[in-house]
N, C-alpha and C positions, 0 to 999 in steps of 0.2 A: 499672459498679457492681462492686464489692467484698464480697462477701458474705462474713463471718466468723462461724464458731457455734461456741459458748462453753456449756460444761455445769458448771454451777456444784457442787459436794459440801464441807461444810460451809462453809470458811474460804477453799477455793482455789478456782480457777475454771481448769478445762481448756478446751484449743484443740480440739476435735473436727478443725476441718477450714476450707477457707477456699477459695472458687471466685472466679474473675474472669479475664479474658484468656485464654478458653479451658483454663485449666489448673486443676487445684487440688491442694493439700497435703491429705492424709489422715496423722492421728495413728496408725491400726489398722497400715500399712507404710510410713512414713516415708520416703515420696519421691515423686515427681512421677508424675502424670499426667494423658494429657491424656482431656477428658471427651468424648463422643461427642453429648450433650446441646448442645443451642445455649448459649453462656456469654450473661451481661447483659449484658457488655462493660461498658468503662471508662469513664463519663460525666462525671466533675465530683463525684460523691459515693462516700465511703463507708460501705456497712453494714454493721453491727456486732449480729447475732443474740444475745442470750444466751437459754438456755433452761432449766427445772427447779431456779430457784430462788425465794426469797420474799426476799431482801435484799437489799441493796447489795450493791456490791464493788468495788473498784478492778482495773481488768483491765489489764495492759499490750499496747497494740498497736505488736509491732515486727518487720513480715514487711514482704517484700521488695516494695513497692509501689509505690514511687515517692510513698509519701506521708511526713511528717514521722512521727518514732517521738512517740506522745501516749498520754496519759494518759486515760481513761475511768471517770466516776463514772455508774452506769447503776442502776435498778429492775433485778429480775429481767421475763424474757419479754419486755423492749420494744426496738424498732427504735433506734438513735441514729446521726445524719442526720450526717457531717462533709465540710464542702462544701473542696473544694481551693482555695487562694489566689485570686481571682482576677486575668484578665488584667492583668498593668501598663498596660498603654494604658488598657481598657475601669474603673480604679481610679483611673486619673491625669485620664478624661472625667468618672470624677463628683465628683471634686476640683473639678475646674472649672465647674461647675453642669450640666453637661448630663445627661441621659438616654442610654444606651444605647438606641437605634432600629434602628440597622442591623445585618445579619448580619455579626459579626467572622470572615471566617474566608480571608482574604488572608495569604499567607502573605510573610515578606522578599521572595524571589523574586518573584510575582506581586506584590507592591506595585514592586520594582521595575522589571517586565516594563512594569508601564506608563504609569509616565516615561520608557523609552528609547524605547516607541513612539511618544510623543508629539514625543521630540526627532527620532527615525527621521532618520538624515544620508541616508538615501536620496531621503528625502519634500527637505528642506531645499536638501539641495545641488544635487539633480536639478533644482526649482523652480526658482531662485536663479542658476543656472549661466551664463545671461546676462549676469546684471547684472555676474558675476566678471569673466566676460569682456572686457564693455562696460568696465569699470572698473578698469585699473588687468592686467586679467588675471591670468597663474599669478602673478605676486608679491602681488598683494594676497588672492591666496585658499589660496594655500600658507603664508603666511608671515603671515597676518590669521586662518585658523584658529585656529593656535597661539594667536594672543594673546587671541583671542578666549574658548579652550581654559583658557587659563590666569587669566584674571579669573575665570569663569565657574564655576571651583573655587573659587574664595578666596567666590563667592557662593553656591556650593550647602554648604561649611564651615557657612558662618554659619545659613543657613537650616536645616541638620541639626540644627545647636544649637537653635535658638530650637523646632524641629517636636518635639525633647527633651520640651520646657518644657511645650508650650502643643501636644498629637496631638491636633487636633479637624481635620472638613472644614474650619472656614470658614478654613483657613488663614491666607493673608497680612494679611486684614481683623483678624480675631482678635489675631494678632501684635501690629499695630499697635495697637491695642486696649488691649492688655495693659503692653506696653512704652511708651508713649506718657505714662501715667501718668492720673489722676481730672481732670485739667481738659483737657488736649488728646487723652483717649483715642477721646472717644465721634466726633467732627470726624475724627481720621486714621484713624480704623476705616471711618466712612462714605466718604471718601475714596479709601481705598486700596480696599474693598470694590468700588464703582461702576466705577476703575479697571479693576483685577482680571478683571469679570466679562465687562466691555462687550468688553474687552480679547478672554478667552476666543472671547466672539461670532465676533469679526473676525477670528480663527486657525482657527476651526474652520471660518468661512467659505472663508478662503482653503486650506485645505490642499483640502478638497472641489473647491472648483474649479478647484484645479491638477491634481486626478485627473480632473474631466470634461474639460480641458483637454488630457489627457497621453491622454485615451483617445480623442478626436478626434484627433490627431497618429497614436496606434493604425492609426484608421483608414484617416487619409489615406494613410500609408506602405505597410500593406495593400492597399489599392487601385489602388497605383502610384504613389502620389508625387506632389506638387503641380507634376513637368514631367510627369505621365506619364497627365492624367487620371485622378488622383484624387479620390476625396469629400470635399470641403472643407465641413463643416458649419457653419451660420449660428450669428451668434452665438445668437437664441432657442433652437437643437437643444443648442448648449451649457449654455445658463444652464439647460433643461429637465433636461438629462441631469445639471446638478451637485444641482438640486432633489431630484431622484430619487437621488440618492446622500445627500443630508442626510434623508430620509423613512427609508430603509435603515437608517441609522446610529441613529436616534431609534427604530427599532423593536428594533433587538438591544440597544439600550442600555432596554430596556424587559424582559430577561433577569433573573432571578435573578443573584445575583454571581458565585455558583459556572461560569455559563459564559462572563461576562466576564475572569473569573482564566483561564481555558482560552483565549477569544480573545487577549488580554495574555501568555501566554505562548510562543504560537505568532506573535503579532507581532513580540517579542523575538526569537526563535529564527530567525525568518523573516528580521529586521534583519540578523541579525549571518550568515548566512548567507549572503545576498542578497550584502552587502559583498563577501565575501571572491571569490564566483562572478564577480563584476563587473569586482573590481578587478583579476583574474587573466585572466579571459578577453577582456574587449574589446579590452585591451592587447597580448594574444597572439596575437589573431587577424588585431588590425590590419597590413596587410603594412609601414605607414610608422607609425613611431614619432618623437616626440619627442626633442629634444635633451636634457642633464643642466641646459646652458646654459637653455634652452627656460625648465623646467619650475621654474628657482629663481632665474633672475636675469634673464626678460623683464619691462619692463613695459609694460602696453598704454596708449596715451594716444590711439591714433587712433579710438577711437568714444566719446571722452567726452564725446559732444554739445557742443561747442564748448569744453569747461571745461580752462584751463589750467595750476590749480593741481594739480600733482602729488600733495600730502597730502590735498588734496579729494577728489581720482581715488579714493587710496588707501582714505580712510574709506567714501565709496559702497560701493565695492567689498567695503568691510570687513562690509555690511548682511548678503550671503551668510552667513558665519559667523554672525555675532550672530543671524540669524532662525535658522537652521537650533539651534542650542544655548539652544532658550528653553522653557519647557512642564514643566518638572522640578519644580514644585510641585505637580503632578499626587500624588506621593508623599506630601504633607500633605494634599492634600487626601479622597485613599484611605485616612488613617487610624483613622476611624472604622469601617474593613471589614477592619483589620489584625490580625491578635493579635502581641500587646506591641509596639505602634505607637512606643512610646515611645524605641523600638530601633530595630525594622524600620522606621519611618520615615524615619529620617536616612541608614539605611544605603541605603535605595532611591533618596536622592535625590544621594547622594556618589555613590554605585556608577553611578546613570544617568550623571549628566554624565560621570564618568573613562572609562568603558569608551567612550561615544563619543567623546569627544576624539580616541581612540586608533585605533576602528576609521574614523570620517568623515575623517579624516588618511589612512589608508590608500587609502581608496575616491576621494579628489580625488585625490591623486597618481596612482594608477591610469588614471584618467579622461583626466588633465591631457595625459598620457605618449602619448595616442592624439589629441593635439590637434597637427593640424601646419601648418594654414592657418587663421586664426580668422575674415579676412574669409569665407571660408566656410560656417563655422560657424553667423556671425550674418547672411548676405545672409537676407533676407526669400524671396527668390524661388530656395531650396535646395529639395530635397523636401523637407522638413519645414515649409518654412513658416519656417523663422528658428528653430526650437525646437532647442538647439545640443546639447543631451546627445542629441537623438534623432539629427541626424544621425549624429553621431560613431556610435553604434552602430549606425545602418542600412549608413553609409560603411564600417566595419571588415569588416563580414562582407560585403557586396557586391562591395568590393575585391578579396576572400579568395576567395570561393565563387560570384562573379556572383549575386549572391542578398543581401537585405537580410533573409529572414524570421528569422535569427538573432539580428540586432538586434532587431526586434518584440519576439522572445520576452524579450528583457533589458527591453524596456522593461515588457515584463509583470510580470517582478519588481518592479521602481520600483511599476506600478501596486498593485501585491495593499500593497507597505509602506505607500504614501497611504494605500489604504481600511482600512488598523488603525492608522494613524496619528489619522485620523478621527473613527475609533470611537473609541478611547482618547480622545482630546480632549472628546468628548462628555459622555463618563463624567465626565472629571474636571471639565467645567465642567457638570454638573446634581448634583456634588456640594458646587459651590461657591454652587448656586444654591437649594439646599437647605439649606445653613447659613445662609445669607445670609438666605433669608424664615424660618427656625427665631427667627433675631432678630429677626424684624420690619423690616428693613430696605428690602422689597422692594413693590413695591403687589401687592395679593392674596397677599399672603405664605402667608397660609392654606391657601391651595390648594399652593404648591409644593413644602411641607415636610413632605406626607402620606406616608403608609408603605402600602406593600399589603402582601395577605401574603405575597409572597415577599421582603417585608424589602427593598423598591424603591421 
């Protein structure tokens, strides 16, 4: 708040003085200082004191506040209340019939922190790495990135534009909704909606259980390895341990947002870290490296489960990329926790997809570069079990150091970007699940679309 006080004498009206942001202007010595007094701080309004008069008067307010220079028609002695513009997102949701419910206070960044956690190339390709393998190998996963990289823009363009138009959660339902037109809206809303959510379900399922997955391989490699008498966990110890990672998730995503923006930003930072540490070190450490040949013009045809069409190979193969760059509507559907969503929306969802393009490109080729036997990689009966990014890093540093616990530790990183991978996912499909029953479209809608008070 603002506080300005105005001593009215006959016809004019004097500035006495004016506090806000710690500081204030005094008329008695004409210059700054600061107050020792705790200030009200800058909230959304300003006031405007006048005092010691019985009439009207036009006052002009035009001090350095970051608010518009305006005009003031006031009574003597009464408060006059001038509320700051508000948010364009939170002006543009009630353009659109909804209600403001949740707390806006996601900033670009954090709106984009978490769509890249969601895409997470570490979570994707880590996962996936098999199938690159099995399919097609380094040409279909070096060279099916890229094109995957590059559609994948031309679809997060268009989705920035339309998140423009239309910054509410229920994103892509909405979308269709909207765009579809008054006779086929209310059908490809429902449509796309059901899609959309069920969809979420079955991603947020699988990334979870490619972390209890990846934390069993953990183990078994700690324990010596599946030649060395290792702990090879049943599948119940696994579907148990992924449970108790989706109960984990559902309880921090049971947080205020303010520490969800905090987790989402440390995922981000965590991504693009992880990358760089990975892509440099397994490759450095490994005594045998890849060829240039290897890594850009192999392609594998010998584990493609009997299938002989080489474009068929290639598109399998191509699934790596396209699952790994998927999850970036996360960004619209955070809008309603954004301020000026309107903006920061599109820009969290362009910015997600290009920067991993860029760095998941990095991080396979890095990977690829310490691949130099693949029947290896994927025999069932390696220490790992078949899991082909874990050997390669158990192999590099055991190579190196007689010792795999180097690799463990890499696979720790992989691990810690799953479980904010996870998280993030979470988030953004119980805010698609919360628009979704806010329309009605969900059984028990009622219950889904409730607010607590921490605005969750």
């Amino acid at each position: 708040v603002f506080v300005f006080v105005f001593v009215h004498s006959g016809k004019h009206s004097k500035l006495l003085g004016w506090w806000g942001h710690g500081h204030a202007f005094s008329e008695r010595n004409r210059d700054w200082r600061w107050l020792d007094a705790r200030p009200l701080g800058y909230h959304k309004v300003v006031a405007v004191v006048f005092l010691s008069s019985s009439r009207s008067d036009s006052v002009s307010v035009c001090e350095n506040t970051s608010v518009s220079v305006c005009e003031i028609m006031c009574p003597a002695a009464s408060l006059v209340v001038l509320e700051d513009p508000v948010d364009s997102g939170q002006q543009r949701l009630k353009e659109l019939g909804y209600k403001q419910e949740l707390s806006r206070d996601l900033s670009v960044l954090a709106n984009f922190a978490f769509s890249f956690s969601i895409i997470s190339v570490l979570t994707g390709i880590t996962t996936l790495y098999n199938t690159g393998l099995d399919y097609g190998g380094p040409i279909s996963m070096t060279y099916g990135w890229l094109i995957a990289g590059f559609f994948s823009l031309f679809v997060a363009f268009s989705m920035a534009e339309i998140c423009s138009a239309y910054p509410t959660s229920g994103g892509l339902y909405y979308w269709s909704y909207r765009l579809a037109g008054p006779k086929w809206g209310p059908f490809a809303s429902w449509i796309t909606g059901w899609y959309n959510i069920v969809g979420q379900w079955a991603v947020t399922t699988s990334i979870d259980y490619s972390l209890a997955s990846l934390l069993q391989v953990m183990i078994l490699l700690s324990t010596g390895g599946a030649n060395g008498g290792g702990y090879v966990a049943s599948k119940y110890t696994v579907l148990g341990l992924h449970g108790g990672i989706l109960f984990l998730h559902a309880l921090l995503n049971s947080l205020p947002i303010g520490w969800l923006s905090f987790f989402g930003n440390l995922a981000a930072t965590w991504n693009v870290v992880g990358v760089f540490v990975l892509m440099i070190v397994v490759p450095a450490v490994s005594p045998k490296k890849a060829s240039l040949e290897f890594v850009f013009q192999y392609f594998n045809i010998d584990y493609a489960k009997g299938i002989r069409s080489k474009p068929y190979i290639f598109l399998i193969g191509f699934l790596m990329s396209q699952y790994t760059l998927s999850g970036y509507d996360a960004s619209a559907h955070m809008s309603e926790e954004t301020k000026s969503s309107d903006k920061n929306g599109p820009y969290g969802i362009i910015s997600a997809v290009a920067i991993s393009v860029v760095v998941g490109w990095a991080y396979l080729l890095g990977i690829t570069f310490a691949v130099t036997d693949i029947s290896h990689m994927l025999d069932s009966n390696n220490d790992a079990n078949g899991y082909a990014i874990a050997q390669i890093f158990y192999d590099a540093f055991k190579d190196r150091y007689d010792s795999g616990t180097g690799g463990i530790v890499c696979l720790g990183i992989v691990a810690v970007a799953i479980f904010f991978c996870g998280l993030s996912s979470i988030t953004s499909n119980s805010r698609m699940a919360y628009a979704f029953s806010r329309d009605g479209a969900m059984p028990f809608s009622y219950i889904w679309h409730r607010v607590n008070s921490w605005e969750v």
